[in-house]
C-alpha positions as CSV (number, residue, x, y, z in Angstrom):
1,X,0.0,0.0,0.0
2,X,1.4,3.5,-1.2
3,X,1.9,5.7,1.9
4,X,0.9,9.5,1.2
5,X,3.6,11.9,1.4
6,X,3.9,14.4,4.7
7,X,5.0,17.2,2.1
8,X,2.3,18.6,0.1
9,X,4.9,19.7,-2.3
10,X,6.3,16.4,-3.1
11,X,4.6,13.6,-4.8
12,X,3.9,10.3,-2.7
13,X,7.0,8.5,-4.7
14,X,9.4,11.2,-4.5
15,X,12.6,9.7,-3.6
16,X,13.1,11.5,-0.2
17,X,9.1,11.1,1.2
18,X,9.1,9.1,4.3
19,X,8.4,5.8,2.5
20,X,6.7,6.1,-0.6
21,X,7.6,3.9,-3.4
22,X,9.4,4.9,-6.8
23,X,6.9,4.4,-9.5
24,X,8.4,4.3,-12.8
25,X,6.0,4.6,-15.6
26,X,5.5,1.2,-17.7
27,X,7.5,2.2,-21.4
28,X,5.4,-0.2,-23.7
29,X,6.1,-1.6,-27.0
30,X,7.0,1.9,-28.7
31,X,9.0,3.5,-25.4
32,X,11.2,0.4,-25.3
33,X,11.8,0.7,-29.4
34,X,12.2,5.1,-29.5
35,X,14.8,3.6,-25.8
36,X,16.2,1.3,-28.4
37,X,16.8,3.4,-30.9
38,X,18.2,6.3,-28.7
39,X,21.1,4.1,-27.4
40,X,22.1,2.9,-31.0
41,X,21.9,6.3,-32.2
42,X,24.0,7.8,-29.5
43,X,27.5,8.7,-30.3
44,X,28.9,6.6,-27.5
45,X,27.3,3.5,-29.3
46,X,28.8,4.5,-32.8
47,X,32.0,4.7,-31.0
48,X,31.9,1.5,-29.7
49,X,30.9,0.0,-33.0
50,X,33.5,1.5,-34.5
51,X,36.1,0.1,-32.3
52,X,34.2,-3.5,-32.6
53,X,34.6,-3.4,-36.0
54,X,38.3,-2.6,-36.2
55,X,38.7,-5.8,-33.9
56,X,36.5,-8.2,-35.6
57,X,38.3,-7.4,-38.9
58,X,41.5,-8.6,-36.7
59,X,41.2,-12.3,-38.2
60,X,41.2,-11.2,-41.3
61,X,44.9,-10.2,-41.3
62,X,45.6,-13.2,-39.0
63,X,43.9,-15.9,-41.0
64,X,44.5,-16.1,-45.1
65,X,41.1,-14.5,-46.6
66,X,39.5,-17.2,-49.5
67,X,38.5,-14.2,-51.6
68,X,42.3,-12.7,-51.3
69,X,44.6,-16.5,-51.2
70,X,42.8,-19.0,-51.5
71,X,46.4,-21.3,-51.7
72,X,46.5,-19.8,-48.6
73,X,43.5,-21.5,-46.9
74,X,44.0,-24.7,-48.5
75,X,47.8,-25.0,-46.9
76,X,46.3,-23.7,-43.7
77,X,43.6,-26.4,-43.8
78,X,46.6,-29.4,-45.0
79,X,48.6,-28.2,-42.0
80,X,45.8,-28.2,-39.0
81,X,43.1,-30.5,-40.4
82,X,41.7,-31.2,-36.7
83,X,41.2,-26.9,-36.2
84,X,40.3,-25.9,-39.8
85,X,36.5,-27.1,-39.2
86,X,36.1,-25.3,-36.1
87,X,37.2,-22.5,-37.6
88,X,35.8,-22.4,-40.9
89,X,32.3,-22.4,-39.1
90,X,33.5,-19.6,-37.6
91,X,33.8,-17.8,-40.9
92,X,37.2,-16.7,-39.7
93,X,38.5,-17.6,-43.4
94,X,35.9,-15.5,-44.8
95,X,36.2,-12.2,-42.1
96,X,34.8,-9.8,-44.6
97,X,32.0,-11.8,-46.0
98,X,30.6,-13.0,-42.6
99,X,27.4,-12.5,-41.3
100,X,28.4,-11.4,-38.1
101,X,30.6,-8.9,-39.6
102,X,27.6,-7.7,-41.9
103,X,25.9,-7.1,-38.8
104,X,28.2,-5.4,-37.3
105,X,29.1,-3.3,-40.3
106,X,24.9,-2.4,-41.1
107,X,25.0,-1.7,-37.2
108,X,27.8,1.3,-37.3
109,X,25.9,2.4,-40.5
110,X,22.7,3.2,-38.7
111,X,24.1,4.4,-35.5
112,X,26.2,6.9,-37.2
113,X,23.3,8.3,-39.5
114,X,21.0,8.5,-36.6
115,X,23.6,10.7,-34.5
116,X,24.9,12.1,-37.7
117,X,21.2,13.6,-38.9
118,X,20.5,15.4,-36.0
119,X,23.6,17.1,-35.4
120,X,23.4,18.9,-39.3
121,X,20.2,20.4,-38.4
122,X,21.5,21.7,-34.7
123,X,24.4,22.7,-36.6
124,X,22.8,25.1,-39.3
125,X,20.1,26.2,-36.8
126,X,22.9,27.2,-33.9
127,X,25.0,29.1,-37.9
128,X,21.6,31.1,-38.4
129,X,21.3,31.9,-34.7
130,X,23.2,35.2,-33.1
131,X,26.2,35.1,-30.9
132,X,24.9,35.5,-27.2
133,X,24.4,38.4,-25.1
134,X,27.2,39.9,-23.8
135,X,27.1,38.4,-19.8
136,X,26.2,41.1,-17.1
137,X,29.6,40.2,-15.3
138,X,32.9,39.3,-17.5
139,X,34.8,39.3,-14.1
140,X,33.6,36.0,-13.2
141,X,34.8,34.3,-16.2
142,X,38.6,32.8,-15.7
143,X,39.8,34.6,-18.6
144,X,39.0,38.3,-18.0
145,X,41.5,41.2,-19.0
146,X,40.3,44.9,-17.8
147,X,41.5,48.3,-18.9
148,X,40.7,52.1,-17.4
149,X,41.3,55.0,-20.6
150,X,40.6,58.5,-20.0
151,X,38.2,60.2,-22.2
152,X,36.3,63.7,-22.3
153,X,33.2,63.0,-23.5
154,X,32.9,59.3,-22.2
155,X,30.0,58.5,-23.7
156,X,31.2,59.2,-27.3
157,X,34.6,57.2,-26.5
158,X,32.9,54.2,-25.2
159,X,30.7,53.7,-28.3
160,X,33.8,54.3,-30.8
161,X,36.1,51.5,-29.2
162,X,33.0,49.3,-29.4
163,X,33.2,49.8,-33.3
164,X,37.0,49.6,-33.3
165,X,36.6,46.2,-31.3
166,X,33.6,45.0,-33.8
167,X,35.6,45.8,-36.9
168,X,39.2,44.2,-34.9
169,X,37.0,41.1,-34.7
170,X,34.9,40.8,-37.8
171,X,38.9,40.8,-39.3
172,X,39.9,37.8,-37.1
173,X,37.2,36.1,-38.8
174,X,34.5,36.4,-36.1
175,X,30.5,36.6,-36.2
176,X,29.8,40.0,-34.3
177,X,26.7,41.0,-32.6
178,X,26.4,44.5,-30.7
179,X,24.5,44.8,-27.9
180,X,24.4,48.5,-26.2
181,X,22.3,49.4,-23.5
182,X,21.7,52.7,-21.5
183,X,26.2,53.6,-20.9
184,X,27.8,49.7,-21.5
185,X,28.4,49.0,-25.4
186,X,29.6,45.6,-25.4
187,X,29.9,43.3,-28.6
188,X,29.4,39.6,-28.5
189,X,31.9,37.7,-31.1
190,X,32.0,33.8,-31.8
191,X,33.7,31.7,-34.1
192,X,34.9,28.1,-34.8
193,X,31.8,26.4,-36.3
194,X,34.4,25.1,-38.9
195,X,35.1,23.2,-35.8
196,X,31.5,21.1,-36.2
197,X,31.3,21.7,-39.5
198,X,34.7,19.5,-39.8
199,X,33.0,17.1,-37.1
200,X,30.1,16.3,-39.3
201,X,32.2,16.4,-42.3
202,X,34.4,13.1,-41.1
203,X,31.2,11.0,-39.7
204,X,29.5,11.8,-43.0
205,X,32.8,11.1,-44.9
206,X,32.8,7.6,-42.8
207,X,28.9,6.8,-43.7
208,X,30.4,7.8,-47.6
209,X,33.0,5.1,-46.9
210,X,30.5,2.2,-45.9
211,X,28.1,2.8,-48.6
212,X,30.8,3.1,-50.9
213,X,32.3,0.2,-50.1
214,X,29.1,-1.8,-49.6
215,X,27.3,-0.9,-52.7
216,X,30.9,-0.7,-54.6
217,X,31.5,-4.6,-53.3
218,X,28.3,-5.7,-54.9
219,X,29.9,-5.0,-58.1
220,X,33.5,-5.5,-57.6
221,X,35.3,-8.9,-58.6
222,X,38.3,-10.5,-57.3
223,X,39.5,-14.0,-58.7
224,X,43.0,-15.9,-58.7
225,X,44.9,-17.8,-61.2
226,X,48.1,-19.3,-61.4
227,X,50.1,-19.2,-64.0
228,X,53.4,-21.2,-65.3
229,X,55.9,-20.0,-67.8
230,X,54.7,-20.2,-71.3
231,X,50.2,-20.5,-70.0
232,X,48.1,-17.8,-71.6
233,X,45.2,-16.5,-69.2
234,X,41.7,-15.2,-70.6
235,X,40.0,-13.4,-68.4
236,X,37.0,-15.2,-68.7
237,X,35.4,-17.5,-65.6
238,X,36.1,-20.5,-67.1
239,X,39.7,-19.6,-67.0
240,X,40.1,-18.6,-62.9
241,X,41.3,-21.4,-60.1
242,X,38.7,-19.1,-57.9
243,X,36.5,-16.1,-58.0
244,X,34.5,-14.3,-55.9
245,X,32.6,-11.6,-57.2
246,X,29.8,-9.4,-56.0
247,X,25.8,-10.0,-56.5
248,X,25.7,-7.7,-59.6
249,X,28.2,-8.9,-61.5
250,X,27.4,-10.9,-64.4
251,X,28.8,-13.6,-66.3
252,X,29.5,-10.8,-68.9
253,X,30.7,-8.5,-66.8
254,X,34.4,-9.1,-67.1
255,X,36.4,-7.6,-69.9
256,X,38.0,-9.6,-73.0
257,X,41.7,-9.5,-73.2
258,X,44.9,-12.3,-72.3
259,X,48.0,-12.4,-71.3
260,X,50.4,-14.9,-71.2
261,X,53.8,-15.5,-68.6
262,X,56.9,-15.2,-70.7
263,X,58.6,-15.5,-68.1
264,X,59.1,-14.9,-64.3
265,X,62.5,-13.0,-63.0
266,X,63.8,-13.4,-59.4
267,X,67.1,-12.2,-58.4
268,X,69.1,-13.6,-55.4
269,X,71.5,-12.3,-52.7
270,X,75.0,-14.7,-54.2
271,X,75.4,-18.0,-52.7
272,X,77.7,-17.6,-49.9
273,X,77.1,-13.2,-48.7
274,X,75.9,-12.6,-45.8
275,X,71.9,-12.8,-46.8
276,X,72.6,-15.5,-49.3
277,X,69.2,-16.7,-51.0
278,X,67.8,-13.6,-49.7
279,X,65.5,-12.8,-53.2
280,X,66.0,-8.9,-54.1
281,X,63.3,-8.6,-56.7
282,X,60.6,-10.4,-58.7
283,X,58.9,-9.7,-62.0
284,X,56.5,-11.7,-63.7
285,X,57.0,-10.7,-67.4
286,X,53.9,-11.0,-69.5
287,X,52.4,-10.1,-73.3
288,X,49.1,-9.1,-73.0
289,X,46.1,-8.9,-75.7
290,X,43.4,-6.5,-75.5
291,X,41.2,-5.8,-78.4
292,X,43.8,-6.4,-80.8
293,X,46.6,-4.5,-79.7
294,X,49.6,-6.6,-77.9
295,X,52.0,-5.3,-75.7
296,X,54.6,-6.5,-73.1
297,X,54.8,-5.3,-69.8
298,X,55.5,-6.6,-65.8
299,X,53.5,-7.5,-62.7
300,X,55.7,-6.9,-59.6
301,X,55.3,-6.6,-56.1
302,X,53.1,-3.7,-55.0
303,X,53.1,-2.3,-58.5
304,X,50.2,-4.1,-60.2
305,X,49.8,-3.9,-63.8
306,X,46.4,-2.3,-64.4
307,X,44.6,-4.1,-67.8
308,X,40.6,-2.5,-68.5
309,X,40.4,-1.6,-64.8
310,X,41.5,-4.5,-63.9
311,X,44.4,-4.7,-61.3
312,X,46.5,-7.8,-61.8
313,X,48.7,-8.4,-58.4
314,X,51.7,-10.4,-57.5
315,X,50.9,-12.9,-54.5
316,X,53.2,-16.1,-54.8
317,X,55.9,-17.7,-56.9
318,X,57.0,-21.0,-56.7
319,X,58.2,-23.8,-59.3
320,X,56.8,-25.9,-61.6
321,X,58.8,-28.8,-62.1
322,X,57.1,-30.8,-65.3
323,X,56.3,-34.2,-64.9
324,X,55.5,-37.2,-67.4
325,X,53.9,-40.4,-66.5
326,X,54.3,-43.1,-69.4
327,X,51.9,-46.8,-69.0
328,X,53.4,-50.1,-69.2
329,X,52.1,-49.4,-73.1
330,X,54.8,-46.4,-73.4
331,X,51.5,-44.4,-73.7
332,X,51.7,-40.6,-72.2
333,X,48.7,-40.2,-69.4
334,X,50.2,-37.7,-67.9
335,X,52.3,-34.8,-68.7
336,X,52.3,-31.0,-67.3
337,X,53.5,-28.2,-65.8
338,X,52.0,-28.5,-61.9
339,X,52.8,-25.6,-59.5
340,X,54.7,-26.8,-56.3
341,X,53.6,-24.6,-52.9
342,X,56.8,-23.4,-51.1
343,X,57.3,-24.7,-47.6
344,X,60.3,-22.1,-46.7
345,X,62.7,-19.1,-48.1
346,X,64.3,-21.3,-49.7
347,X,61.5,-22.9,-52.0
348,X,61.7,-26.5,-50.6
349,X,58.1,-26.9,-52.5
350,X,55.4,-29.9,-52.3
351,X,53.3,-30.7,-54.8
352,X,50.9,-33.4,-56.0
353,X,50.0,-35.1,-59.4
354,X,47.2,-37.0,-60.0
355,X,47.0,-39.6,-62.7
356,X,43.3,-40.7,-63.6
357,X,43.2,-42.4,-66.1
358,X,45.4,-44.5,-68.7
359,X,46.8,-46.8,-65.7
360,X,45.4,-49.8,-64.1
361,X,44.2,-48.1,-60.9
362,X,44.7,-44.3,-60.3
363,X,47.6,-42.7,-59.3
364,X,48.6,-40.3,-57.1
365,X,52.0,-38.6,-56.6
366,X,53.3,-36.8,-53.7
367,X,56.5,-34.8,-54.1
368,X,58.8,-32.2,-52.7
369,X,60.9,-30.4,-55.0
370,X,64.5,-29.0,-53.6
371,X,66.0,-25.8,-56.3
372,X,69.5,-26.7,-54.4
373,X,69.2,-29.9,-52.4
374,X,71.4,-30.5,-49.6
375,X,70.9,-33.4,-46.5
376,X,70.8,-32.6,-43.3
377,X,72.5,-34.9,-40.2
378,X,69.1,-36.9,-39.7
379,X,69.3,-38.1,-43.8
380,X,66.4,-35.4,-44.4
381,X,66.4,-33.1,-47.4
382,X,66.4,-29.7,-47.7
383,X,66.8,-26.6,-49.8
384,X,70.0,-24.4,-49.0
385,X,68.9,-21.8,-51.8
386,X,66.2,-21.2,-53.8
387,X,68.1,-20.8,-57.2
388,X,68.5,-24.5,-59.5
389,X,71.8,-25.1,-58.8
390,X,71.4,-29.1,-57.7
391,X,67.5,-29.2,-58.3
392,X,66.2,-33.0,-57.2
393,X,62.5,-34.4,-57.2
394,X,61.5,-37.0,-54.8
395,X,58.7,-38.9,-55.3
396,X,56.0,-41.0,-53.3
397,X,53.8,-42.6,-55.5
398,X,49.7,-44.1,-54.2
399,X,47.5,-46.4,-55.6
400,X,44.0,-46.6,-55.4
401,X,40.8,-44.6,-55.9
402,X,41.2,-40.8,-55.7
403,X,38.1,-40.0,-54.5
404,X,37.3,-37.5,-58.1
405,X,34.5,-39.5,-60.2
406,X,31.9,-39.4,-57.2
407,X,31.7,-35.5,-57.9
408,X,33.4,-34.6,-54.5
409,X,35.5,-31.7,-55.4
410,X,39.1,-32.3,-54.3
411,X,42.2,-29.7,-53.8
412,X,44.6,-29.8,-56.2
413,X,47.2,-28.8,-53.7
414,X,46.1,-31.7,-51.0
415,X,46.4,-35.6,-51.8
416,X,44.7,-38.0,-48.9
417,X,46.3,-41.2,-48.6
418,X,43.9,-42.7,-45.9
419,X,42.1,-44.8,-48.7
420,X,45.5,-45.4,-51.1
421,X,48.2,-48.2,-51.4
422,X,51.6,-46.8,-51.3
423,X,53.3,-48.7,-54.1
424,X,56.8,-46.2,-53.6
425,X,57.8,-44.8,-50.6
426,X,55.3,-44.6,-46.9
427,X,56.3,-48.4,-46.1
428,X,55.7,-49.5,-49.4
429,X,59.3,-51.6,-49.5
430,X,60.1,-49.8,-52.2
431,X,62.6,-46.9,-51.9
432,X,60.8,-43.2,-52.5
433,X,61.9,-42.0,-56.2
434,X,64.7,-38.9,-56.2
435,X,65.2,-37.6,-60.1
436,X,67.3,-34.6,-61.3
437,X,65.9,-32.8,-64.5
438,X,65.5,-34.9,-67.6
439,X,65.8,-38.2,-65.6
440,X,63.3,-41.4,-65.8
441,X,62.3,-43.9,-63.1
442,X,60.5,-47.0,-63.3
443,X,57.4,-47.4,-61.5
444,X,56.7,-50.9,-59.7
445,X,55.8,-53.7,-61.2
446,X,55.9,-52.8,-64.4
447,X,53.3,-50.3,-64.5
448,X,55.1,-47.5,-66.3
449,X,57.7,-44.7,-66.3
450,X,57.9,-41.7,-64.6
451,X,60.0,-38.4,-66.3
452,X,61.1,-35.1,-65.0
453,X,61.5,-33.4,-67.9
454,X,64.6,-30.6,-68.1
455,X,62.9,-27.6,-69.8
456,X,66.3,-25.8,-70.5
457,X,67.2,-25.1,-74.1
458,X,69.6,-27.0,-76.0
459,X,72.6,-26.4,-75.1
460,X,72.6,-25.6,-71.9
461,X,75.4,-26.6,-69.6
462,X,73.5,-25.9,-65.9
463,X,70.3,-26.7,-64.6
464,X,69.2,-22.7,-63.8
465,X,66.7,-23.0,-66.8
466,X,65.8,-26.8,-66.2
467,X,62.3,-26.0,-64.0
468,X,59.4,-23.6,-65.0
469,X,58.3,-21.1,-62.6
470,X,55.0,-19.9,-62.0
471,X,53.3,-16.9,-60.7
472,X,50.2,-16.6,-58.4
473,X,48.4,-13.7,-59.7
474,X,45.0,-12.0,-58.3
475,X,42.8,-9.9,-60.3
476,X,40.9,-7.4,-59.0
477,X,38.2,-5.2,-59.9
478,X,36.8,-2.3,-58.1
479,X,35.5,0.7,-59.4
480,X,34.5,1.9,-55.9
481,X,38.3,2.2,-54.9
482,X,38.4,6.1,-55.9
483,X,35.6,7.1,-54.3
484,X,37.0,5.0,-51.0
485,X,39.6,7.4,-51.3
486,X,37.9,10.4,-52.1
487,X,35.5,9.8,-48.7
488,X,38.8,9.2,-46.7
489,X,40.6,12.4,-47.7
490,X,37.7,13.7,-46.7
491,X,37.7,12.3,-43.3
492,X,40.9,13.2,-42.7
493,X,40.3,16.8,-43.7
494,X,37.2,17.0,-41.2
495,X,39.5,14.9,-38.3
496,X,42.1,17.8,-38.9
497,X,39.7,20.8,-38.8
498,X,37.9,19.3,-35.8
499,X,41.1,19.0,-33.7
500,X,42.7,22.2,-34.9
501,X,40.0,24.7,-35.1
502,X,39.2,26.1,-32.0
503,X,35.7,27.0,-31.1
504,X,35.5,30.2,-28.7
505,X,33.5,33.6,-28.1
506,X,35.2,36.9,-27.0
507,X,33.3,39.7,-25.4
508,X,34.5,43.3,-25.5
509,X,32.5,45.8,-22.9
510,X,32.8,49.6,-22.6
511,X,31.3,51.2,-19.3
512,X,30.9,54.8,-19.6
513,X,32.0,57.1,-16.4
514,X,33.0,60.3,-15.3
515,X,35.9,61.4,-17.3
516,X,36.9,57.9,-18.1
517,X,35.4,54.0,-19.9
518,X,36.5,50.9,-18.4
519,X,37.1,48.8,-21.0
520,X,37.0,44.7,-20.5
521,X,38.1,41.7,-22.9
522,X,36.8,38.1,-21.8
523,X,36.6,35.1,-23.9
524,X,35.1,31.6,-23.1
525,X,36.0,28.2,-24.9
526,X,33.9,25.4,-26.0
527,X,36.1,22.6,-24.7
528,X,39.7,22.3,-24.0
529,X,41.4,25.5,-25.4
530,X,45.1,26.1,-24.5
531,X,45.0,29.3,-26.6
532,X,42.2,31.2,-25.4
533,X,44.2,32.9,-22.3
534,X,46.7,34.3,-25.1
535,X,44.0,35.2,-27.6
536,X,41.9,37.7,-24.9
537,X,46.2,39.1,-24.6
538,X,46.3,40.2,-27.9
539,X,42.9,41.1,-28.6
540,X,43.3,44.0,-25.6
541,X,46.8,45.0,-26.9
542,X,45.8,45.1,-30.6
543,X,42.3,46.6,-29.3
544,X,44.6,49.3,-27.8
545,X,47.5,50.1,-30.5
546,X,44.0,50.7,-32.4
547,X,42.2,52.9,-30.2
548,X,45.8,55.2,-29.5
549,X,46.3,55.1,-33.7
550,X,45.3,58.5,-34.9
551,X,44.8,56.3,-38.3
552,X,41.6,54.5,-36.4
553,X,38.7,54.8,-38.7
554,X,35.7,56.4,-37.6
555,X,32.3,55.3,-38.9
C-alpha cells in the first residue's frame, strides 16, 4: 500500500518522502523501441561500434582471406586439419563476407546516420542563430583582461572603441553582434563552427565510406589464377582457379583481353654473402592482348599492372617442375606443368599429381621439390637456396581410388592417402623416387615410367633453366576504390579541422564614467582551449594600438 507523502509539495513517490515507493512509468512496445533506438543512435554507441569493427576485422589479417589466397587456406587447412572445421564455421576464413561482420558493419551504419542527422540540423540552426548576449559580469569568467582610458566626452569614447573592437574582430574572422544598452556598449563575437562543420564532415565522410564500399563490393570482382611459364590466361570465368565476385556482376561482366607469362624474374643475394638466398626482386613478365593491340609489360610486387580496370597483383611464386607419367604401353597419361607450394625461403616446394586415367588403378604422386638440395644430419632433405643449382625431385607414389569421379570436389594442392596403397615410398618396401631434371624412373611392377622433364634449351650446360616457374596472380576489380579514397581524404580533412580549429566567443565591454570608460576583454572556450588565455592578450593590446592610432577609422 502506497503511503501519502507528509509534504504537500512532493509527490507520494518522491525519492526523499518518508516511505513512498518509486513508481516508474510502464515504457510499452513503442517507449522500449524510441529507448532502443536512442542508445544505438548515440555517439557513445557509434564509437563502440567502431572500435568492434576494427577488432572483428583482426582475423582477417591473422587468417588467409579465401577471396584474397585462396592457396592460402588450402595450406592452412593441410597443416591443422583437426582446427580448420572449427574455424571455418566460424567464418574466420571469410572475415569480410561473414554475417556477423555484416551485422556489425549495417550496425555502425545506422548508429552513425542516426547521430549524424541530428547534429546537421542543430548545426545550421545554432549558424543562423546570433552570438549571445554579452554576460552582465565578465569578471567572473577565468579569462578576463580589464582596462581604465581616460576620455572627455565618455560617452562618445565608449561607443567608438566598441566599433573599433567590432571591426578588430569581424577581421579575425569572427560573427559579431552588438549589444548597447543605456552607458555599457559591449559586442558579443564567436567563431569556430568550422570546428563542427569539420565534425560532421568526417562521420559523414565515414557513412560515404560504408556505402561506398558496400554498394561498390556488390559490383567488384576479385579472382586468382596461377600461371606457369609459357600459359596464356583469358579473363573469362572459365579460365580462374577461384572467383569471388559481387551479386551484380554478371557472367559478362568481365572484360576480354589475355595475357600470357613469358617468363618470371627473381634475383638472389649470391650463394655464400651474408643474406645469401635472400630474393631482391621479382617480375612476372607478360604479353598481354586486348582488343587487338599486344603489348609486353611486368607484374611486380606492390606495382600491379592495371589491364581494362582491372588490377593484376603479385601474390606467390614458386616452381613448376614438369612431370610425365608413361603406362606399361609407353603411352603418355600424364604430362604438365604443376605448380609446387613453397614450404620455406628457400623454396623446398610440395606438390601433387594425379593420374586418372590410362593406368590400371589411379595414381597419385606426392612430391617435394628442392631448387638446391642438400641433406641434413638426420638423412632429411632440404633446400640451401632457392636458385637451381642441384634441383632433385622425390617422389611417393599411391595407388588406389582418388576420391574424383563421385563428384566430390578435391584440392589440387592436397592428396589424402587414408584410402591409397603406397606402391613407392610410406612403407611401401620400395625406396621413394629422387630424379634430377630430364631423368626417368620406373614405376613398380611394371606399371610404367615416370620423367622429369629438363625444360632448358639446347645447349645448356647448368640446370638454372631446367624448372618452370610460375606466378600466383590476383585480379581485381573495383570501381568503388576512388571514391574509398575520395570519402577518406575527406575524413581526414574533417579529423584535422575538428582538432585544430578552435571554437570560442570573446566579449568586449565599454562602461561609460565620469571622465573615463573601463574597458574589459573576456573570452570563453567550447572545450579544451590552451589558446584562449593568449587570444583575450592580444585582442586587448591590438584593441589598444588601435584605439591610441590616430589612423583609427571612424564610422
Amino acid at each position: 500500500m502506497k503511503t501519502e507523502s507528509t509534504d504537500p509539495l512532493r509527490p507520494s513517490d518522491h525519492v526523499n518522502s518518508d516511505g513512498g515507493a518509486i513508481i516508474q512509468p510502464r515504457l510499452g512496445v513503442v517507449g522500449w523501441l524510441r529507448w532502443g533506438w536512442r542508445q544505438l543512435t548515440s555517439m557513445r554507441t557509434a564509437i563502440i561500434l567502431l572500435l568492434v569493427l576494427a577488432v572483428a576485422a583482426i582475423p582477417g589479417s591473422i587468417f588467409p582471406q579465401r577471396m584474397a589466397d585462396p592457396n592460402g587456406v588450402t595450406q592452412w587447412q593441410s597443416e591443422n586439419p583437426d582446427l580448420f572445421p572449427v574455424l571455418d564455421a566460424m567464418d574466420l576464413f571469410d572475415v569480410y563476407l561473414s554475417p556477423w561482420f555484416s551485422a556489425i558493419y549495417l550496425l555502425l551504419f545506422i548508429s552513425l546516420v542516426g547521430c549524424v542527422l541530428p547534429r546537421i540540423k542543430h548545426h545550421i540552426t545554432a549558424l543562423q542563430a546570433r552570438p549571445p548576449r554579452t554576460p552582465a559580469r565578465l569578471k567572473r569568467l577565468e579569462d578576463h583582461r580589464e582596462a581604465t582610458r581616460e576620455a572627455a566626452d565618455a560617452d562618445a569614447e565608449a561607443a567608438r572603441s566598441i566599433e573599433v573592437a567590432q571591426k578588430q574582430l569581424k577581421a579575425l574572422g569572427y560573427r559579431v553582434e552588438r549589444y548597447d544598452r543605456g552607458r555599457t556598449w559591449s559586442v558579443s563575437a564567436e567563431r569556430g563552427y568550422w570546428r563542427e562543420t569539420g565534425n560532421l564532415v568526417f562521420h559523414l565522410a565515414l557513412v560515404g565510406v560504408l556505402i561506398t564500399v558496400g554498394i561498390g563490393g556488390s559490383f567488384a570482382y576479385t579472382g586468382q589464377r596461377v600461371v606457369v611459364e609459357g600459359q596464356t590466361f583469358v579473363n573469362t570465368l572459365l579460365d580462374y582457379e577461384s572467383m569471388n565476385r559481387g551479386r551484380f556482376v554478371s557472367d559478362e561482366a568481365l572484360e576480354p583481353y589475355a595475357m600470357t607469362l613469358n617468363s618470371f624474374d627473381v634475383t638472389y643475394e649470391e650463394y655464400g654473402s651474408a643474406a645469401s638466398g635472400q630474393a631482391g626482386g621479382f617480375a612476372a613478365n607478360v604479353s598481354v592482348r586486348e582488343e587487338g593491340d599486344t603489348w609486353d609489360d611486368a607484374v611486380r610486387v606492390n606495382h600491379p599492372l592495371d589491364i581494362a580496370g582491372d588490377k593484376i597483383y603479385l601474390l606467390g611464386n614458386g616452381y613448376a617442375p614438369t612431370i610425365t607419367v608413361r603406362n606399361a604401353d609407353d603411352e603418355i597419361v600424364f604430362r604438365n606443368s604443376v605448380p609446387f607450394l613453397p614450404q620455406d625461403t628457400n623454396l623446398t616446394s610440395l606438390g601433387v599429381i594425379k593420374v586418372t586415367d590410362g593406368m590400371p588403378e589411379q595414381l597419385g604422386i606426392a612430391a617435394f621439390f628442392y631448387p638446391t638440395v642438400a641433406q641434413l644430419e638426420s638423412g632429411a632433405y632440404t633446400s640451401i637456396y632457392g636458385d637451381l643449382y642441384n634441383p632433385v625431385l622425390t617422389l611417393r607414389v599411391y595407388e588406389g581410388d582418388l576420391g574424383i569421379d563421385g563428384g566430390t570436389p578435391r584440392s589440387v594442392y592436397v592428396l589424402d592417402t587414408e584410402e591409397l596403397t603406397p606402391i613407392v615410398g610410406d612403407g611401401s618396401g620400395v625406396e621413394s623416387i629422387e630424379l634430377q631434371p630430364g631423368e626417368t624412373a620406373e614405376l613398380p611392377d611394371g606399371r610404367g615410367t615416370v620423367t622429369f622433364e629438363n625444360e632448358a634449351p639446347a645447349g645448356s650446360t647448368d640446370y638454372l633453366d631446367s624448372v618452370k616457374r610460375f606466378a600466383s596472380l590476383q585480379i581485381h576489380h573495383d570501381a568503388s576504390a576512388v571514391w574509398v579514397l575520395v570519402f577518406a581524404l575527406l575524413a581526414l580533412a574533417g579529423l584535422m579541422i575538428a582538432l585544430f580549429v578552435p571554437r570560442r566567443r570573446m566579449w568586449v565591454k565599454a562602461t561609460a564614467e565620469d571622465g573615463a570608460i573601463t574597458l574589459e576583454y573576456a573570452g570563453l572556450a567550447r572545450g579544451e582551449d590552451p589558446t584562449l588565455a593568449a587570444a583575450v592578450d592580444d585582442l586587448a593590446a591590438g584593441h589598444a594600438r588601435l584605439l591610441d592610432s590616430a589612423e583609427t577609422p571612424r564610422k
